[in-house]
C-alpha positions in Angstrom: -92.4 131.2 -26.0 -90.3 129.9 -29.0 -86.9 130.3 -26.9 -88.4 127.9 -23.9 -89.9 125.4 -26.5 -86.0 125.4 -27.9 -84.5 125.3 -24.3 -86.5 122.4 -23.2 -85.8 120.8 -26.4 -81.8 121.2 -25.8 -79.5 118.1 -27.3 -82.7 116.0 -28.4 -82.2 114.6 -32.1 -84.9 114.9 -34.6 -84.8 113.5 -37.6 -83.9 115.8 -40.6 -87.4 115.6 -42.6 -89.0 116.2 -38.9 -86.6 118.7 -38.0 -87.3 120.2 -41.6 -90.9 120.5 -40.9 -90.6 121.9 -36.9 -88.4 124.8 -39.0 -90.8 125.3 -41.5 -93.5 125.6 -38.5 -91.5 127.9 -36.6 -91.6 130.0 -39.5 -94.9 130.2 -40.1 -96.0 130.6 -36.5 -93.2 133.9 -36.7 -94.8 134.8 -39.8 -98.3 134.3 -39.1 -98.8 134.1 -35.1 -99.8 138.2 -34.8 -101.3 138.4 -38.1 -103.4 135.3 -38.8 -103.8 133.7 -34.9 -101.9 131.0 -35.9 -101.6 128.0 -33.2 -99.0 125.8 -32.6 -101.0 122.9 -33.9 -102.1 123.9 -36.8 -98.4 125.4 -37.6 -97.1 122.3 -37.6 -100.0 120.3 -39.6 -99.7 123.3 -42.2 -95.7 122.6 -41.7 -95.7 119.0 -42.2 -98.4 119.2 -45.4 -95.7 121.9 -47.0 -92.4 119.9 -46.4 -93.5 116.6 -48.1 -95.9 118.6 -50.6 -98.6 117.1 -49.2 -102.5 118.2 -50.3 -104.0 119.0 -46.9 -107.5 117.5 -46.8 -109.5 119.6 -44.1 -113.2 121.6 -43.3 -111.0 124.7 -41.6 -109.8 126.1 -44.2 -109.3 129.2 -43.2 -106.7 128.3 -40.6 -104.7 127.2 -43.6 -105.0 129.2 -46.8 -103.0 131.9 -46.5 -99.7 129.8 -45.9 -97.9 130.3 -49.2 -97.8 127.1 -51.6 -100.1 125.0 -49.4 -102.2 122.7 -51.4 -105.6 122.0 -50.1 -108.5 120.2 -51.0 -111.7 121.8 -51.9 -114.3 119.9 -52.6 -116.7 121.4 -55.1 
């Protein structure tokens, strides 16, 4: 699935903090795909909140906690 996502992608540009975070969400959709369920859009939302250190404000937490150094909100 990964390799026709990449082969329908070919020459197109990203920019480098974007192309830093579809990276970081292709890692955690290898890591975490089998093991956790993990979907494509919540790999790159958990992705995007990791590469600029974001704190991801969300109810779902469970979709989420288990990436490693994600920082989310939990409201008390």
């Amino acid at each position: 699935m990964l390799s026709s996502v990449d082969s329908r992608l070919g020459n197109k540009r990203c920019k480098k903090s974007e192309a830093s975070a579809n990276k970081k969400a292709i890692e955690l959709i290898e890591n975490y795909k089998l093991s956790h369920g993990l979907m494509i859009p919540d790999a790159l939302i958990g992705a995007t909140a990791l590469t600029y250190d974001f704190t991801l404000f969300t109810h779902n937490l469970k979709d989420f906690e288990y990436m490693p150094s994600i920082k989310l909100y939990k409201p008390r």
